[in-house]
PyMOL commands that place a pseudoatom at each C-alpha (Angstrom):
pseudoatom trace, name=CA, resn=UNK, resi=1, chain=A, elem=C, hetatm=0, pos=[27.503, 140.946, 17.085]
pseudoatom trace, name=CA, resn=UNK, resi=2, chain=A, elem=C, hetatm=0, pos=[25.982, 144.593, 16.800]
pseudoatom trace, name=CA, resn=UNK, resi=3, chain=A, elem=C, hetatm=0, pos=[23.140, 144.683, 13.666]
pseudoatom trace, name=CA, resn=UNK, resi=4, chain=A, elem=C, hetatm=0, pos=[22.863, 148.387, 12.515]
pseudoatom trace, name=CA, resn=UNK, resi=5, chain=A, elem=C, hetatm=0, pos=[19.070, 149.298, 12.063]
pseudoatom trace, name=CA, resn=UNK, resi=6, chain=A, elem=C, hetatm=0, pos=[19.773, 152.131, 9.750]
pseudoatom trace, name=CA, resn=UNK, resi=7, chain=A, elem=C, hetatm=0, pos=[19.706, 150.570, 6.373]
pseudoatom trace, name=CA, resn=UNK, resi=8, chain=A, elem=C, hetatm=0, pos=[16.430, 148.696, 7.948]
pseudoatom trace, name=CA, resn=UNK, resi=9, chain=A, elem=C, hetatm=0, pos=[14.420, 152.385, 9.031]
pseudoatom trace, name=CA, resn=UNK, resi=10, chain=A, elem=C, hetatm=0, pos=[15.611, 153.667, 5.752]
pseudoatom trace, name=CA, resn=UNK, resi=11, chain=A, elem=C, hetatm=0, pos=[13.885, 150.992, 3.576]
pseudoatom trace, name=CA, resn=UNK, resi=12, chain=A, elem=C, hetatm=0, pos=[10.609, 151.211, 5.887]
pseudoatom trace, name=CA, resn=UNK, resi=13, chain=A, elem=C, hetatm=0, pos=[10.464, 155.013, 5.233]
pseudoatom trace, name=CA, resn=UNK, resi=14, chain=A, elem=C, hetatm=0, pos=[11.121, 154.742, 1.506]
pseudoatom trace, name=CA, resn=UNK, resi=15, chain=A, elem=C, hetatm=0, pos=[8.462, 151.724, 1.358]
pseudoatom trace, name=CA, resn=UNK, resi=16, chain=A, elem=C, hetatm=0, pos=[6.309, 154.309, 3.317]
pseudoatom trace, name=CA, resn=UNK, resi=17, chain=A, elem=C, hetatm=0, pos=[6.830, 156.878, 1.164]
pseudoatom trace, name=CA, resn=UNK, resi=18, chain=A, elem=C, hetatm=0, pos=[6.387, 154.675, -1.917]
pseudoatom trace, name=CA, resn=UNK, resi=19, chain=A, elem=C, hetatm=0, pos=[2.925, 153.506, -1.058]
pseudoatom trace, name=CA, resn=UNK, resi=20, chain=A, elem=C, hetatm=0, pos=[1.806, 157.508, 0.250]
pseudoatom trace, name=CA, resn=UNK, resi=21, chain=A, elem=C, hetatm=0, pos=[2.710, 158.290, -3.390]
pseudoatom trace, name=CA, resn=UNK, resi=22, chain=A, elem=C, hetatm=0, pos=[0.523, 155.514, -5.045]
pseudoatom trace, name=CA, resn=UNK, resi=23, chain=A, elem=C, hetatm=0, pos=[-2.321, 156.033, -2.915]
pseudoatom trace, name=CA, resn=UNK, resi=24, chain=A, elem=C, hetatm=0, pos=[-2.223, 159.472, -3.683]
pseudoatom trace, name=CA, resn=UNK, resi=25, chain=A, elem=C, hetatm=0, pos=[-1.980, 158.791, -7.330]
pseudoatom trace, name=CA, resn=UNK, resi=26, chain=A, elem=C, hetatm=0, pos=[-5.435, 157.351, -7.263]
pseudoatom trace, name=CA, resn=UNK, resi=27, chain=A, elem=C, hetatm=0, pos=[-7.188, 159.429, -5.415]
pseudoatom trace, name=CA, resn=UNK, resi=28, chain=A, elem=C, hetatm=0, pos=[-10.201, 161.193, -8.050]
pseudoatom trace, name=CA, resn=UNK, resi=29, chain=A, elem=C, hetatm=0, pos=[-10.176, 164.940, -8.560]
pseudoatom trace, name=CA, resn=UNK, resi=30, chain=A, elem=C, hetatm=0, pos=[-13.376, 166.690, -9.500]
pseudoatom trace, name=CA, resn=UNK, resi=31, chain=A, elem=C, hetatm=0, pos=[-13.119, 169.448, -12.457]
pseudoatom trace, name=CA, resn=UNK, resi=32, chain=A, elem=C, hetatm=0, pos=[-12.804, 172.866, -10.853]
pseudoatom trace, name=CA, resn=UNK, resi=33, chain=A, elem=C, hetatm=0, pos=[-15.061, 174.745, -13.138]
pseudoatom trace, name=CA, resn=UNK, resi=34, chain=A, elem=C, hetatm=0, pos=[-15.997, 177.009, -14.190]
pseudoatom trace, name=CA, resn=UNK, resi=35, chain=A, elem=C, hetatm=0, pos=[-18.367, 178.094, -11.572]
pseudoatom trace, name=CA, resn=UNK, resi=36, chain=A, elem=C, hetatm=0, pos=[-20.350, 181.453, -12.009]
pseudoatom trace, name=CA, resn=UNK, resi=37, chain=A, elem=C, hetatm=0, pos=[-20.944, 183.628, -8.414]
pseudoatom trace, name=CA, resn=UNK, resi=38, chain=A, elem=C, hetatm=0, pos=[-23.346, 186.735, -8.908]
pseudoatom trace, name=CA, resn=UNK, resi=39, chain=A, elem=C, hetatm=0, pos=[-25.113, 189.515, -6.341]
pseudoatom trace, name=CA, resn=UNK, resi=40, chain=A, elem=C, hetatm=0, pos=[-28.330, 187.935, -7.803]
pseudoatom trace, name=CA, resn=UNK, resi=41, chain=A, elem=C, hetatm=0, pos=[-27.677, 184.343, -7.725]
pseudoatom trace, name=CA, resn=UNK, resi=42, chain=A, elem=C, hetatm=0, pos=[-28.189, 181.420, -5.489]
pseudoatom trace, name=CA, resn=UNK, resi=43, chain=A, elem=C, hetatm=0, pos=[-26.078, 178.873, -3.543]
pseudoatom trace, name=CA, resn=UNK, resi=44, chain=A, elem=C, hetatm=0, pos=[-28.408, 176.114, -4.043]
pseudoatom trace, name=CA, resn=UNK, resi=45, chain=A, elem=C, hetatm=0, pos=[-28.037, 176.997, -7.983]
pseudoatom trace, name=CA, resn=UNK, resi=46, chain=A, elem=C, hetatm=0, pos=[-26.027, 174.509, -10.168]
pseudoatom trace, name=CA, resn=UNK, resi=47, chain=A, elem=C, hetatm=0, pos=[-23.496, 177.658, -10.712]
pseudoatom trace, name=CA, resn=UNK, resi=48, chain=A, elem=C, hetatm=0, pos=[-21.935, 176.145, -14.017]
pseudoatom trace, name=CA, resn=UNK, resi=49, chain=A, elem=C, hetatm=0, pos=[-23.926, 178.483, -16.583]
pseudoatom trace, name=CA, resn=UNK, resi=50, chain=A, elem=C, hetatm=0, pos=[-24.368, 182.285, -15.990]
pseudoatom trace, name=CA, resn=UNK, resi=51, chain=A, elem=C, hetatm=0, pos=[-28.087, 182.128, -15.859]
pseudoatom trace, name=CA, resn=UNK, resi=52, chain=A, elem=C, hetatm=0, pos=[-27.239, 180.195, -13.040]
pseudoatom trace, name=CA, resn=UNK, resi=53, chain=A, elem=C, hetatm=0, pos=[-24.730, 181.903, -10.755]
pseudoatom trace, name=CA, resn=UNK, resi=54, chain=A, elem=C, hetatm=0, pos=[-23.747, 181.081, -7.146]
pseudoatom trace, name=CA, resn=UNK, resi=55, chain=A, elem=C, hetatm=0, pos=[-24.487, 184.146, -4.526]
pseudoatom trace, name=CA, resn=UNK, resi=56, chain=A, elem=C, hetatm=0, pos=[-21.560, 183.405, -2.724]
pseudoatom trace, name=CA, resn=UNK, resi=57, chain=A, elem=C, hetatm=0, pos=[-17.732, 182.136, -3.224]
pseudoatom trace, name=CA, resn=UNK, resi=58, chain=A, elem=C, hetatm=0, pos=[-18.088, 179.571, -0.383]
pseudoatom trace, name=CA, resn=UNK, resi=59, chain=A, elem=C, hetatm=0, pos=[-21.422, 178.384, -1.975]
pseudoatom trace, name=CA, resn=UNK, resi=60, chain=A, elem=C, hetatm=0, pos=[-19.242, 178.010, -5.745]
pseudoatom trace, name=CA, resn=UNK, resi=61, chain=A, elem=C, hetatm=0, pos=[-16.615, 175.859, -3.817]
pseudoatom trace, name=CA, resn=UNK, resi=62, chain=A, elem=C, hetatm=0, pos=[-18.766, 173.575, -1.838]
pseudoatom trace, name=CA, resn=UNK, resi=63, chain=A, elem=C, hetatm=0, pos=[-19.738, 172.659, -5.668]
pseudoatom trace, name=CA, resn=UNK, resi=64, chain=A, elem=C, hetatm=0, pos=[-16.299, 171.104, -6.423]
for i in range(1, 64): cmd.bond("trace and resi %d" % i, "trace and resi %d" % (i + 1))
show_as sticks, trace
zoom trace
């Protein structure tokens, strides 16, 4: 008797896939913004407010 292992590889990817998709469902995202970058500011600034502006882009993403 030959078993086929088809239908049994396709329901271990879809199971695989199912659970990527919930775990990735609960995975927390930060707010993006809004973050403030100025020729005058600072990186170790808060960068939310303008009084308060990041002096670099990289510095306004390391924020998030």
């Amino acid at each position: 008797m030959i078993i086929h292992s088809r239908p049994r590889q396709a329901i271990s990817v879809l199971a695989f896939a199912a659970l990527t998709l919930i775990v990735l469902s609960f995975t927390t995202t930060r707010a993006a913004g809004p973050w403030y970058v100025a020729p005058g500011g600072s990186d170790s600034y808060s960068c939310n407010t303008p009084a308060t502006p990041c002096a670099t882009i990289n510095g306004a993403l390391a924020k998030v």
